[in-house]
N, C-alpha and C positions, 0 to 999 in steps of 0.2 A: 544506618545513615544518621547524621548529626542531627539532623535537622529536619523534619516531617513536611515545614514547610516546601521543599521541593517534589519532595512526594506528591503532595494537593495537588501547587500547579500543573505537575507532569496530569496529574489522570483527567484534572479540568480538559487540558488540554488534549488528551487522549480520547474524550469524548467525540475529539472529529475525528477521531479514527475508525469510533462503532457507526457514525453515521456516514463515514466512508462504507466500510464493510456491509453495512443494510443497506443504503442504497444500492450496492453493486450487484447486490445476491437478489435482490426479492425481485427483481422481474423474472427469475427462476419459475416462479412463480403465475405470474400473469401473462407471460410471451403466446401460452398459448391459446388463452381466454381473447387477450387483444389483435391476435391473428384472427383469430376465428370472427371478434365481433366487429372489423372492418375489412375482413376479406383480405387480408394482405398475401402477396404473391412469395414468394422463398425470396429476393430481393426484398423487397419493403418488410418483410419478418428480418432478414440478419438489419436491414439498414434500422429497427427500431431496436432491437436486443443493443445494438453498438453504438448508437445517439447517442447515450450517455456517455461511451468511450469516447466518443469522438468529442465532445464537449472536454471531457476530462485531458487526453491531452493538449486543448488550447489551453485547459485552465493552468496545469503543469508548466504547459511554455512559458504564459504569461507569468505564473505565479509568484514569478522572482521579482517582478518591476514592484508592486505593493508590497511585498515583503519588506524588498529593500527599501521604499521612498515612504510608506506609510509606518511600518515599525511589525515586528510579529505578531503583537497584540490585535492591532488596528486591521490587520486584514483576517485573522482569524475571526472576530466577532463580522465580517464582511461574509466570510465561506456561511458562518451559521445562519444571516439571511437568506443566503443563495439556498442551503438545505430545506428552511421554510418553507421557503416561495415555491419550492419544485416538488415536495411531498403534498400539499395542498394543491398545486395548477397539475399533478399529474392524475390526483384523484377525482380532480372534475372535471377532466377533460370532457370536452361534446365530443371532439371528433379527432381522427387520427393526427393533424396537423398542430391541433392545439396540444395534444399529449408528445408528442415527439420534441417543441420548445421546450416544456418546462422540465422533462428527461435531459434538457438539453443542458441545463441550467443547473440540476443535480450535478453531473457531469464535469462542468466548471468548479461546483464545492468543490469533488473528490480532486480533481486536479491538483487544484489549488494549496487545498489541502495536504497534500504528500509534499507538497512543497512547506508549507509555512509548520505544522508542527512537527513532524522531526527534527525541523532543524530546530526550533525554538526548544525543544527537552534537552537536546545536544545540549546548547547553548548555554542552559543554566543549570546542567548535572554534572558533579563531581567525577574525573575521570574512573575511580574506581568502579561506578554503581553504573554510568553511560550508559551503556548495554543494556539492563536492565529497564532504565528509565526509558529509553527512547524505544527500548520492545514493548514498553505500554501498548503506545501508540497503534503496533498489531497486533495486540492481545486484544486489543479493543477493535481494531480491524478484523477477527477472526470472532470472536463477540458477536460483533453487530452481523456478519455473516448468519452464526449459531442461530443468532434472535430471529433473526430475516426467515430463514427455513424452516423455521417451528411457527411463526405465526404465519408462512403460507400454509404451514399443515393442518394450523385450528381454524384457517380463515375459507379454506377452500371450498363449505360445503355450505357457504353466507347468500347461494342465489347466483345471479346474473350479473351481481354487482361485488363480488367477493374480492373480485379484482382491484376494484379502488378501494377497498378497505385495507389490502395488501400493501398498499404505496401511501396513502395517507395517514395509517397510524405513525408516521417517520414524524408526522410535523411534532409529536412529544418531548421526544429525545432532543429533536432541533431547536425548541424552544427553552430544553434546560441548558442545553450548550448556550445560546444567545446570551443568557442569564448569568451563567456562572463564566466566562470568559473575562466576563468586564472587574474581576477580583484578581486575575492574576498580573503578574508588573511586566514592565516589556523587559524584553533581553538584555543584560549589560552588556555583551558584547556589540549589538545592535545600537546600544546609546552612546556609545566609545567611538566605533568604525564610521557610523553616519553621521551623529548630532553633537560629538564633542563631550558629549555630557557625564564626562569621568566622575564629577561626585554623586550625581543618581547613580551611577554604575555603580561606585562603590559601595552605594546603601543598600542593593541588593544583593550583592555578592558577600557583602556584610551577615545579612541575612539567611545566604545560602549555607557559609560557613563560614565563621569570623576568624578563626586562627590562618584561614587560608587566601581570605580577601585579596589582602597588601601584593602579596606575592602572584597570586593570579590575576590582579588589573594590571600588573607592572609588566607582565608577561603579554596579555591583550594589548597595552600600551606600544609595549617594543614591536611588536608582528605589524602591528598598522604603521609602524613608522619604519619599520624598514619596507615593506610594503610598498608606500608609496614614494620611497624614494629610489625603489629599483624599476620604478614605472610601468610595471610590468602589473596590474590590478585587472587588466581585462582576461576573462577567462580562457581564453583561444589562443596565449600565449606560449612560450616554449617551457616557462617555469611553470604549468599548470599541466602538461602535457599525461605526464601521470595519473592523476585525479582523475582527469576526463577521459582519458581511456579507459581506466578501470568501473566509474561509473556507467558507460557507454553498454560493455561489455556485460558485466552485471545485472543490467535490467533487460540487455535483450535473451541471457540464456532464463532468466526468473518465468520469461512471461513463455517461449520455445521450448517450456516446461509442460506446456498444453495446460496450465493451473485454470485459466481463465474461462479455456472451455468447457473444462466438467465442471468449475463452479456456475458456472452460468446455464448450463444444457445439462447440468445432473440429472433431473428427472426423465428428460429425452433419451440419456445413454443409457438410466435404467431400462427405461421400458425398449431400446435397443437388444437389451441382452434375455429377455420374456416375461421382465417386471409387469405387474397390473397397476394403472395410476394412480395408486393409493401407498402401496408400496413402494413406489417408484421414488413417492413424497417423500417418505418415511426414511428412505434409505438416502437420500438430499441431506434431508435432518442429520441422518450418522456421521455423514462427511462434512456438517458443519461442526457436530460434537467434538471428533477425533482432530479437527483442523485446531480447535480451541483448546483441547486438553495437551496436543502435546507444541503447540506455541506457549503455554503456560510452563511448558514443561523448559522448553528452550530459552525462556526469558531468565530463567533462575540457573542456565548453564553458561551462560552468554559471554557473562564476565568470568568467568571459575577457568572453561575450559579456552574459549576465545572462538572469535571468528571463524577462521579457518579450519579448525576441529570440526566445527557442525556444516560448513560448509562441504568439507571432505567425507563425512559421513551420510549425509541427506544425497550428496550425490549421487555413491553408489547403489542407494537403497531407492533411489525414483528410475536409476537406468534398472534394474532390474525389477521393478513391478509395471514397470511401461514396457516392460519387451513382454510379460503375461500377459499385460490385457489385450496388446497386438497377435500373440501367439492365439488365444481366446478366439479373437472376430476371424483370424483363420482359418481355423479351422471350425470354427463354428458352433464353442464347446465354452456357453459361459456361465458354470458351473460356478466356478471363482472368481469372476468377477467383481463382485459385489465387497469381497474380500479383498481383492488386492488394491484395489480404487481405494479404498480406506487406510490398508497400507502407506500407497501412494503417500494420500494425503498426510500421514503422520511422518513418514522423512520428509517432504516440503517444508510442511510446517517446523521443524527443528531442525530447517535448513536456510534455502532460502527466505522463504516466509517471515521467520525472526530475525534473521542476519541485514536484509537488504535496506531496509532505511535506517536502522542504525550505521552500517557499514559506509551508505553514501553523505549521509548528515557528519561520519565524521573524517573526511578522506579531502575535502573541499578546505582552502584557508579562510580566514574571515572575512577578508578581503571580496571574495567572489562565493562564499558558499549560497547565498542565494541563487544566485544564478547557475552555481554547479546541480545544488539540490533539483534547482527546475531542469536541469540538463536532462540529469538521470531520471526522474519522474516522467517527462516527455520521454524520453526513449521508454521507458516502461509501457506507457500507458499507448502509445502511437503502438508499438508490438502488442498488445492487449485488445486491442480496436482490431487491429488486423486479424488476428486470430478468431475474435468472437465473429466479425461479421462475415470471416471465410471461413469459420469450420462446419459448419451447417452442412453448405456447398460442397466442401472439400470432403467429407465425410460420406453423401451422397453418393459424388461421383467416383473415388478410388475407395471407400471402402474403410471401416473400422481399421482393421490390421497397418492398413501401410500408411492412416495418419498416426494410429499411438506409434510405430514404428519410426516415424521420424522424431515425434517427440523424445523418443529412445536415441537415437542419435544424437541428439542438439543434447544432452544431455552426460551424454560420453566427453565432449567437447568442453563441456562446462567442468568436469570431473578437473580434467588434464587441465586447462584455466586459473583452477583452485589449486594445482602442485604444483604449477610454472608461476603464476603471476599474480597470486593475489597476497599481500602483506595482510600481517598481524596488525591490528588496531587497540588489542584491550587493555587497560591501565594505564593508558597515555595521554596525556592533553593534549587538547586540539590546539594549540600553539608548537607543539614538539612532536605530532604528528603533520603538522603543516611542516616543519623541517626537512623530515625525512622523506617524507614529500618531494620536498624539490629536490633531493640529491640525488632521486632515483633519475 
């Protein structure tokens, strides 16, 4: 890259991605500590594990209205209160009512969050490196997971209280994100599309890379003005038709991928298959490891091989370790389990995992990408929410085998999705991918 300065901003910014990923993972963690220490019934346990989901997709809904009206910058230093305020009121909670708001509050960052920086890396990386830059974002999402699992591991044997030290060490990370956000500049495409203000734009894009300024504000220029003379800027339109179904589509096979349930219930499905709860931890921790090693892996393939390569790859490799761990609880034989769960997790991760908010941050025109971003995030996270707070249940009553078995299906589906309908996005500007866009 020309220029290191977008690098910075990108991982500044990626820092609300590890404290996406720790918040989401460490109640892993204390679900069963906080079940136990206010008696919660199998409803009020899925309704506290999902709280935060359920916060998270209003936050995703909403995410788009501040992104757009206040600027990228201006709401992302907003999500890193929201992370404060919710690692600190969940670790003192008195009692279940006050711990379930500020989970609630979490929730709304992560939301929010999926919304405002992906699209904000898009926004200011060079189309070659895109990929790359904007897989920060879940490398640091798959990070703060790693972190989240290894410090339920060292925090577990802390007492009666081990639990709020699992959710409050967040407020650190939350505090250097507050800090460092306030150094990086807002979007130029952001300052062009809302506020008019083409020469800040320029001095940034200046700065991203000078030989390519001229030519890429002239380009952001032309898209807003044709844009808005084809009146067609609201998202739900017929020129938009494309995007939106393809981000629709994408985040609901991501999450139909059961991802959310073994990250969230990993130590539960261990000790499902004859794990002791020590191990049970341990083997949580591996599935955060392998989730972050081969995300790292797929960040540095991203832009080489493209999209649709790892898309078409991870797919076939999760329909067939999802149809073992079902074959497994059938018969009743989970010798390998432990193994292919880990599998699993490494085609996701060099699958959906790394592909999905770079692919949705860059498929949306500028015109409406806010609002696309918050589309596909909501869909994500509303399918997330549902899963986490029915798979407990669902699990209970049909049984291991025929829920990882549908997960095996939705997944077959996702496969053929990836050959039929999903477009190539890598080396192309979000101005000339907005094109091709519409002609579909």
């Amino acid at each position: 890259m020309k220029n290191s300065k977008v690098l910075v901003w990108s991982v500044v910014v990626a820092l609300g991605g590890f404290l996406f990923g720790f918040d989401t993972a460490v109640i892993s963690g204390a679900e069963k500590a906080i079940q136990l220490l206010w008696d919660l019934s199998a409803v009020e346990h899925g309704f506290t594990v999902s709280i935060a989901l359920i916060g998270t997709v209003l936050g995703a809904l909403l995410g788009g209205i501040p992104t757009d009206r206040l600027g990228r910058k201006t709401t992302l230093f907003w999500i890193a209160v929201l992370y404060l305020v919710s690692s600190l009121g969940s670790a003192f909670a008195t009692d279940w009512y006050v711990f379930i708001f500020f989970r609630f509050l979490g929730g709304l960052g992560v939301g929010a969050s999926s919304v405002a920086a992906p699209m904000y890396i898009s926004e200011i990386s060079p189309a070659k490196s895109r990929g790359k830059m904007v897989g920060l974002f879940q490398f640091n999402v798959v990070f703060g997971i790693l972190i989240a699992y290894f410090s339920n591991y060292f925090m577990q044997d802390m007492g009666d209280h081990a639990w709020r030290w699992m959710l409050g060490v967040q407020a650190l990370p939350s505090l250097v994100f507050l800090l460092a956000i306030l150094y990086v500049p807002e979007s130029p495409r952001w300052l062009v599309i809302r506020k008019n203000k083409v020469q800040e734009a320029r001095e940034i894009l200046q700065l991203i890379d000078a030989d390519t300024s001229e030519e890429t504000l002239s380009a952001i220029v032309n898209a807003h003005e044709q844009a808005s003379s084809s009146k067609q800027s609201r998202l739900f339109s017929a020129r938009h038709k494309t995007p939106v179904t393809l981000a629709i589509l994408f985040a609901v096979f991501n999450q139909v991928s059961g991802i959310n349930a073994i990250i969230y219930y990993s130590p539960r499905i261990f000790e499902m298959t004859g794990l002791g709860t020590k191990a049970a931890f341990l083997s949580s921790a591996g599935i955060g490891f392998v989730n972050f090693a081969f995300t790292l892996l797929a960040i540095n393939f991203i832009d080489k091989f493209g999209r649709r390569t790892l898309m078409f790859t991870g797919s076939v490799g999760v329909i067939i370790t999802l149809a073992l761990v079902a074959r497994a609880f059938f018969i009743q034989d989970f010798t390998g389990v432990p193994v292919f769960l880990f599998v699993y997790i490494a085609f996701f991760a060099f699958s959906q995992g790394a592909v999905i908010w770079v692919f949705i941050s860059e498929i949306f025109p500028n015109e409406v990408r806010a609002s696309g971003q918050a589309l596909g995030s909501f869909t994500h996270w509303f399918m997330a929410a549902l899963i986490a707070f029915s798979f407990p249940i669902i699990a209970e009553y049909f049984g291991g085998g025929i829920t990882f078995s549908f997960f095996a299906l939705m997944m077959v589906l996702q496969l053929i999705f990836v050959w039929r309908f999903m477009p190539e996005t890598k080396g192309t500007s979000l101005e000339r991918t907005e094109k091709t866009m519409v002609l579909h």
